[in-house]
LUMZA-296432 format. One line per 4 residues: number of its first residue (from 1); their letters; for each residue x, z negated, y negated of C-alpha. Coordinates in nm, 3 decimals. Layout:
NUM> a> X/Z/Y; ... $
This chain:
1> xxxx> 25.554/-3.424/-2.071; 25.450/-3.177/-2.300; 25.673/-2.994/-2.550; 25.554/-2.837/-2.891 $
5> xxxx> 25.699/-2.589/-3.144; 25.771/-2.669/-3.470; 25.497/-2.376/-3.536; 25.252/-2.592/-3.345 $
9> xxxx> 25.291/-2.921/-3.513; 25.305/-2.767/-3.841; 24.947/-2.582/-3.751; 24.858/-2.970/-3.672 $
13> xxxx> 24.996/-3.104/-4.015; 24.927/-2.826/-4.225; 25.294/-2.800/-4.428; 25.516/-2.582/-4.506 $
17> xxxx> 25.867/-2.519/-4.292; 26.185/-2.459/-4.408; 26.476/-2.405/-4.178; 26.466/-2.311/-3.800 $
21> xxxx> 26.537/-2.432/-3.465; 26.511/-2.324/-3.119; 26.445/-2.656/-3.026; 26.076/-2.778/-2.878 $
25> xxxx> 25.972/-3.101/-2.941; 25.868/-3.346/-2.667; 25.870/-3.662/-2.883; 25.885/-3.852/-3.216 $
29> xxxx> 26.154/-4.107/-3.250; 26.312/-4.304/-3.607; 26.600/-4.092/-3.832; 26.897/-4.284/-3.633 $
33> xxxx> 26.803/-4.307/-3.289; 26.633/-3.929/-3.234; 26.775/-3.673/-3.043; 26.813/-3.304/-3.100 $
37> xxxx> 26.464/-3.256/-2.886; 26.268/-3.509/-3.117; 26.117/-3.532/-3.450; 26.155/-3.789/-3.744 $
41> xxxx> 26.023/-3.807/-4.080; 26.183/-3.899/-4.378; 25.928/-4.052/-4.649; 26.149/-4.155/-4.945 $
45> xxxx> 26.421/-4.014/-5.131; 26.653/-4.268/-5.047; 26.662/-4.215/-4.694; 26.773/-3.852/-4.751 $
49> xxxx> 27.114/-3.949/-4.673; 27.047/-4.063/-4.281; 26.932/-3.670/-4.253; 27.337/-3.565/-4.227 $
53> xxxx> 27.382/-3.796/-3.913; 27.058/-3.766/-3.750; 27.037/-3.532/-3.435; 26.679/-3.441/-3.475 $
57> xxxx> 26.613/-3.105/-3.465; 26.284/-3.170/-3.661; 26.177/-3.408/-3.981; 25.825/-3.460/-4.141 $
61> xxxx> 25.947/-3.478/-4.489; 25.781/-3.549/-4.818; 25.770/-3.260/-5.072; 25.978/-3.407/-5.295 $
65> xxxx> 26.289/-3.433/-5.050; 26.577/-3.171/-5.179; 26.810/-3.131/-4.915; 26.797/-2.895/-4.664 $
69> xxxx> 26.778/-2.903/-4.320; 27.068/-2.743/-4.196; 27.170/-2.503/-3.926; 26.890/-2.489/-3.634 $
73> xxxx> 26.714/-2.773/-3.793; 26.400/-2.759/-3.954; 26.157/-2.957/-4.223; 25.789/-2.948/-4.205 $
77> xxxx> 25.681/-3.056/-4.608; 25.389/-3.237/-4.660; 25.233/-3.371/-4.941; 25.242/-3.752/-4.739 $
81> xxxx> 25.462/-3.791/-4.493; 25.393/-4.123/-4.352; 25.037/-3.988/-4.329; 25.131/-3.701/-4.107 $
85> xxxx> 25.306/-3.923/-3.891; 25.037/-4.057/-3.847; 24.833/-3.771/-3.717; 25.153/-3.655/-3.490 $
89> xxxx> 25.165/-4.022/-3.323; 24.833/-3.926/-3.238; 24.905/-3.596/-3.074; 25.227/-3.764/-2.842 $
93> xxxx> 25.014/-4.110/-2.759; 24.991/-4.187/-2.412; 24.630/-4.238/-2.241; 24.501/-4.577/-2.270 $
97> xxxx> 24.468/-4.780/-1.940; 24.196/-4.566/-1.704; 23.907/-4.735/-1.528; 23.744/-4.610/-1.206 $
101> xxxx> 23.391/-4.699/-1.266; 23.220/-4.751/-1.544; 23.136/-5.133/-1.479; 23.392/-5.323/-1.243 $
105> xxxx> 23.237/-5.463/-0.954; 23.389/-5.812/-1.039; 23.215/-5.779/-1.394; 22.947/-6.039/-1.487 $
109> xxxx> 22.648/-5.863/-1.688; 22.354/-6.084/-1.728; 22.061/-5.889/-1.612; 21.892/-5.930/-1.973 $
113> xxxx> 22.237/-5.739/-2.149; 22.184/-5.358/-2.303; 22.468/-5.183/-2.194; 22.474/-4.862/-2.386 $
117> xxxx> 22.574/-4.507/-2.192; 22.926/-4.456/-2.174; 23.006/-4.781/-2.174; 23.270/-4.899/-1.953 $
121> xxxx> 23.324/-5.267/-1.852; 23.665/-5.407/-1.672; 23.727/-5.644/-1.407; 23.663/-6.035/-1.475 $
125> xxxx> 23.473/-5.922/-1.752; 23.173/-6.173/-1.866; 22.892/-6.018/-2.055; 22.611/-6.274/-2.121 $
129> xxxx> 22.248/-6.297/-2.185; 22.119/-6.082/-2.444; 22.433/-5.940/-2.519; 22.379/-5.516/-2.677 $
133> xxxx> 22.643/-5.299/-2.600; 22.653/-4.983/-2.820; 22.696/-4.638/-2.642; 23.075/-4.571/-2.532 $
137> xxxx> 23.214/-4.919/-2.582; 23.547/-4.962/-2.381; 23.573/-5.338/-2.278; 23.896/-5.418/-2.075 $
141> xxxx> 23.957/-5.708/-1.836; 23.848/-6.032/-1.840; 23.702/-6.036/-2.218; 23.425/-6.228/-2.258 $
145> xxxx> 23.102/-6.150/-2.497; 22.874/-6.509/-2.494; 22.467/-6.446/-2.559; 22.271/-6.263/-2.805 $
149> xxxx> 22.597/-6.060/-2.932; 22.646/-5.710/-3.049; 22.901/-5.491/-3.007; 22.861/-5.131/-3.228 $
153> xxxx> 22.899/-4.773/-3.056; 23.229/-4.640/-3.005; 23.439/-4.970/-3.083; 23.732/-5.099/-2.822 $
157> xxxx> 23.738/-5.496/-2.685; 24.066/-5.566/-2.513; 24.132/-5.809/-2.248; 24.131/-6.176/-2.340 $
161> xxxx> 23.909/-6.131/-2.647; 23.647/-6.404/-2.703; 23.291/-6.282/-2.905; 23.125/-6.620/-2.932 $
165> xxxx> 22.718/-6.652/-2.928; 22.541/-6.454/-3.225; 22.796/-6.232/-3.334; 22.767/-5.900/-3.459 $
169> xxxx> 23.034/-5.627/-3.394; 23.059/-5.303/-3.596; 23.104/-4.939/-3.465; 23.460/-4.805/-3.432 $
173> xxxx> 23.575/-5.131/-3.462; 23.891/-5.251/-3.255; 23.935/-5.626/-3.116; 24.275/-5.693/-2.996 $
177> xxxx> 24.411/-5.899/-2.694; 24.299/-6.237/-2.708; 24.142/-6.241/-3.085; 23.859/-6.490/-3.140 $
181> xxxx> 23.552/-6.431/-3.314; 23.280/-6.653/-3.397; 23.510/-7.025/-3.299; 23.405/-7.303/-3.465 $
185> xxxx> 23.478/-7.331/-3.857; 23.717/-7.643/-3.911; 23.431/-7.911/-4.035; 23.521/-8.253/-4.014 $
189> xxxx> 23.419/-8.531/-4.258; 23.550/-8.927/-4.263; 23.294/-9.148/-4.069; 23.291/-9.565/-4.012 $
193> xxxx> 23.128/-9.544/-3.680; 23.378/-9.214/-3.559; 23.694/-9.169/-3.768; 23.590/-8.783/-3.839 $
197> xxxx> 23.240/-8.669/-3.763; 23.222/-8.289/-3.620; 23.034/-8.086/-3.867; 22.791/-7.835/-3.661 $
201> xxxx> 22.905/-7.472/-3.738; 22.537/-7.282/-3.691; 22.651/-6.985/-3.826; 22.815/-6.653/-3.675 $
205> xxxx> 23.069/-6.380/-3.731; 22.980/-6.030/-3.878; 23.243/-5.753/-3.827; 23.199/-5.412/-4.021 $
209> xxxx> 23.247/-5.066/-3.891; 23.621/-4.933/-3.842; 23.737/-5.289/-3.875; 24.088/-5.441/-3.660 $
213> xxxx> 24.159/-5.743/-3.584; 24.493/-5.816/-3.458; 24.595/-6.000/-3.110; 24.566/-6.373/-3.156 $
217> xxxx> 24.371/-6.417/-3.473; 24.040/-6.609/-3.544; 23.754/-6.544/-3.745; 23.572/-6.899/-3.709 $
221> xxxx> 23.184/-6.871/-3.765; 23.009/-6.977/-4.056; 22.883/-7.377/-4.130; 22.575/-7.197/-4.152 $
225> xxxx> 22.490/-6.747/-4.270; 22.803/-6.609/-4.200; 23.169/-6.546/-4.224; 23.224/-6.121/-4.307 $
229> xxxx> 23.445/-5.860/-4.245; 23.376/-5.566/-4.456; 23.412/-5.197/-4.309; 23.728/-5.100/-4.268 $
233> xxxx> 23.978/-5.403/-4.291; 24.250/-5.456/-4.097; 24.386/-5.821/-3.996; 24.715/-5.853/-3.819 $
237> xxxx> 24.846/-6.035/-3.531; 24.803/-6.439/-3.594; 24.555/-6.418/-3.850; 24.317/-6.690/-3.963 $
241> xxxx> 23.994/-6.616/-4.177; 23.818/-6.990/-4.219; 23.418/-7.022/-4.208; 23.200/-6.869/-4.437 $
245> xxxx> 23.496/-6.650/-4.573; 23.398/-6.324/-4.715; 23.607/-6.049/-4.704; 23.477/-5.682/-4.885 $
249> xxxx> 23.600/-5.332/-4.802; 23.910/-5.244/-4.670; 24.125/-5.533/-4.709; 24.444/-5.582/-4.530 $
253> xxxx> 24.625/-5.931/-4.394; 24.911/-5.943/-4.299; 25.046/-6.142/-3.996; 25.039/-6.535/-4.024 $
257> xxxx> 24.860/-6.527/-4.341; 24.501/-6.733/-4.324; 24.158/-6.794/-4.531; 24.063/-7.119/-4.583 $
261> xxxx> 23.700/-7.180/-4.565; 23.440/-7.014/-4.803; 23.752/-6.735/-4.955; 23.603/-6.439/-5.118 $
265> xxxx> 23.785/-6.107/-5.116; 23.677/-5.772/-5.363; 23.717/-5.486/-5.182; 24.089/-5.333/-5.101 $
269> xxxx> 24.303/-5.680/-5.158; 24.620/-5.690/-4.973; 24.770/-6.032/-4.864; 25.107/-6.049/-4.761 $
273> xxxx> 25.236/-6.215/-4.418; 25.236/-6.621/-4.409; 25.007/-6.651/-4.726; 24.769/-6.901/-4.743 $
277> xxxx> 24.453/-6.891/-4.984; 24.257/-7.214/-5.079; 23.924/-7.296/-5.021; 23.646/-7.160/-5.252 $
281> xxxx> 23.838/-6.926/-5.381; 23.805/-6.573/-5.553; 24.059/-6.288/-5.510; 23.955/-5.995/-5.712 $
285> xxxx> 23.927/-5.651/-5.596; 24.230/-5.457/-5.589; 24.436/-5.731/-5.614; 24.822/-5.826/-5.398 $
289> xxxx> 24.873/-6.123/-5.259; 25.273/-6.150/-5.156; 25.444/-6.265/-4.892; 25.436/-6.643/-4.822 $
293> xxxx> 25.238/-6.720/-5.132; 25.017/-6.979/-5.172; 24.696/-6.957/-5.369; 24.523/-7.238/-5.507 $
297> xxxx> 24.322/-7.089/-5.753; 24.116/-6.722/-5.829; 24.318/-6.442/-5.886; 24.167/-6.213/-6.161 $
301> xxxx> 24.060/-5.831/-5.970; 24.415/-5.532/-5.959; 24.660/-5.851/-6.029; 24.930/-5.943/-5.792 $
305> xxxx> 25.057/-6.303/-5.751; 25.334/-6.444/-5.614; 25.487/-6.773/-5.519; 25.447/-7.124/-5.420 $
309> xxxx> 25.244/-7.229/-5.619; 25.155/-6.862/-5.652; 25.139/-6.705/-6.012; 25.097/-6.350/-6.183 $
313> xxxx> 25.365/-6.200/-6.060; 25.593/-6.123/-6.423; 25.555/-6.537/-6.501; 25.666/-6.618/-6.123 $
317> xxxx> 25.996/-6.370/-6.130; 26.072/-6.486/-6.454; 26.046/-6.835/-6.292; 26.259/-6.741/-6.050 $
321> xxxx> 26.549/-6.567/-6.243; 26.546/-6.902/-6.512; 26.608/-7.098/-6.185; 26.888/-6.836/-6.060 $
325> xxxx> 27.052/-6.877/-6.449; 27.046/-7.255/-6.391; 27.147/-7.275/-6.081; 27.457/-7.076/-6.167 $
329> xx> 27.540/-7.296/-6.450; 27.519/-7.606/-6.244 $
C-alpha cells in the first residue's frame, strides 16, 4: 500500500492547502467513516458541519468552504471538488484483473477475426467470423462478439457482455458485465394465422467513442439502419434503449430508466432513474428528464419535466402542492 503527502496529492490536484498534518495518506474514504490516515472531500456548504466529527486528517474541499481545518488537519481547495475526487480515485484504484497471455488458450477466434496488437482476449471468450478488434482492446472472460463486429482501439468488454452480428463499437468505450448490444428490437404485430407475427430486426447497434454502458442493459438493434449512441454517453446499470433510438452527445440514463423504440435525444439530456420515454419521441438538447417520469410526448430542448404523466416541471410541482392543499383539507 502506498502512502502520499498531502504535498503530493495537492501537486496531483493542483489546489491550494491550508492547515497541516503529519499524517500520510494511504486512502480515500466518505466524511463519517474516514480515519485520521485517509482523505475526504467535502463538496457543498452544507456538509461543512460533518468536518468537526470527521477523523480525516485530509479533505478535498471546494473553494468556497469557510471553516478551517483544525489542528494537524489540512484542506486541499479546489475550484471542483467532486472533480478532483475524481482524479485522486484514480491515483488509489486497484489494478484491474491481470491476464497471462494475451489470448487465453480456451478463447475461440475465428481464423477470419482482426485482432489488433495489444489486444488481450480471456478465457471462454468467443470471437466470431469477421469480427475487427482495435489495437489494445481488453476483453475479459467468456464475452462473446458474433460476426462482422467492431470493437474501437483502446475500449474495455467485460465478461458476460453480448455484441450481436454487425455492430459497431467505438474507441475508449466501456461495456459492462453482461450488457447487450445489438438484441432484437421488440417488433411484434397482430396476425390471424399467428396471434403476433415477429417483425425481422435487420438493423444493428452503433456505439460512439468514450461511451458506458452499464451491467445489464440493452441496446436492441434497429428494425432496419440503426439504433445510436453518441460519443460520450453514459447508461447505467438496467438500462433499456428500444430499436432505432437515437441518442446524441453525452447523454446520461440513469438506472431502470428505458427508450422506447425510435426516441431521439439532443445532445447532453439527462434522464432520471425508472423513467420511461414513449415511442417516437423528441427530447431536446439540454433537457432533464426526472426520476420516475413518464414521457409521452416531446420535450422542448434545456426544459426539465417531471411526473406521471410528466410535465414542465413549475406546472407539475404546482400540481403537486394543489394536491398536498387538498389533501390536507380533506
Amino acid at each position: 500500500m502506498k502512502l502520499f503527502s498531502v504535498l503530493e496529492i495537492n501537486t496531483l490536484l493542483k489546489g491550494y492547502i491550508v492547515g497541516s498534518t503529519s499524517h500520510s495518506v494511504s486512502s480515500p474514504e466518505q466524511i463519517e467513516l474516514a480515519g485520521n490516515h485517509q482523505i475526504t472531500f467535502i463538496g457543498h456548504k452544507k456538509y461543512e458541519k460533518l468536518w468537526e466529527r470527521s477523523k480525516a486528517s485530509v479533505a478535498v474541499v471546494n473553494n468556497d468552504i469557510s471553516i478551517q481545518p483544525g489542528n494537524n488537519r489540512a484542506f486541499i481547495k479546489v475550484n471542483d471538488a467532486d472533480l478532483a475526487m475524481c482524479q485522486l480515485l484514480e491515483l488509489f484504484a486497484p489494478l484491474h484483473p491481470q491476464f497471462d497471455t494475451d489470448i487465453h488458450p480456451t478463447a475461440s477466434v475465428h481464423p477470419t477475426a482482426i485482432v489488433g496488437k495489444g489486444t488481450r482476449i480471456g478465457a471462454g471468450t468467443y470471437i466470431g467470423p469477421h469480427v475487427e478488434l482495435g489495437e489494445n482492446v481488453t476483453i475479459y472472460p467468456n464475452a462473446t462478439i458474433l460476426d462482422h463486429s467492431t470493437v474501437g482501439k483502446n475500449s474495455t468488454v467485460w465478461s458476460g457482455v453480448v455484441i450481436r452480428e454487425n455492430c459497431h463499437i467505438g474507441r475508449n468505450t466501456i461495456l459492462h458485465p453482461n450488457s447487450t448490444i445489438g438484441a432484437d428490437g421488440f417488433g411484434f404485430r397482430p396476425c390471424p394465422e399467428r396471434g403476433l407475427a415477429k417483425i425481422p430486426q435487420i438493423g444493428n447497434v452503433v456505439i460512439g467513442d468514450w461511451v458506458e454502458i452499464g451491467a445489464g442493459a440493452c441496446v436492441d438493434r434497429g428494425k432496419f439502419s440503426s439504433t445510436i449512441v453518441g460519443d460520450g454517453c453514459k447508461i447505467d446499470n438496467l438500462v433499456q434503449i428500444g430499436h432505432n433510438s437515437v441518442l446524441g452527445k453525452f447523454c446520461i440514463m440513469a438506472g431502470n430508466s428505458g427508450l422506447a423504440g425510435s426516441v431521439t435525444l439532443g445532445d447532453g439530456v439527462m434522464i432520471g432513474g425508472s423513467a420511461s420515454i414513449k415511442d417516437h419521441t423528441t427530447i431536446g438538447s439540454g433537457a432533464i428528464i426526472g426520476a420516475g417520469s413518464g414521457v409521452a410526448g416531446n420535450v422542448p430542448a434545456g426544459k426539465t419535466y417531471l411526473g406521471y404523466p410528466a410535465a414542465e416541471a413549475r406546472t407539475t410541482l404546482k400540481q403537486w402542492a394543489t394536491i398536498k392543499k387538498l389533501a390536507g383539507n380533506s
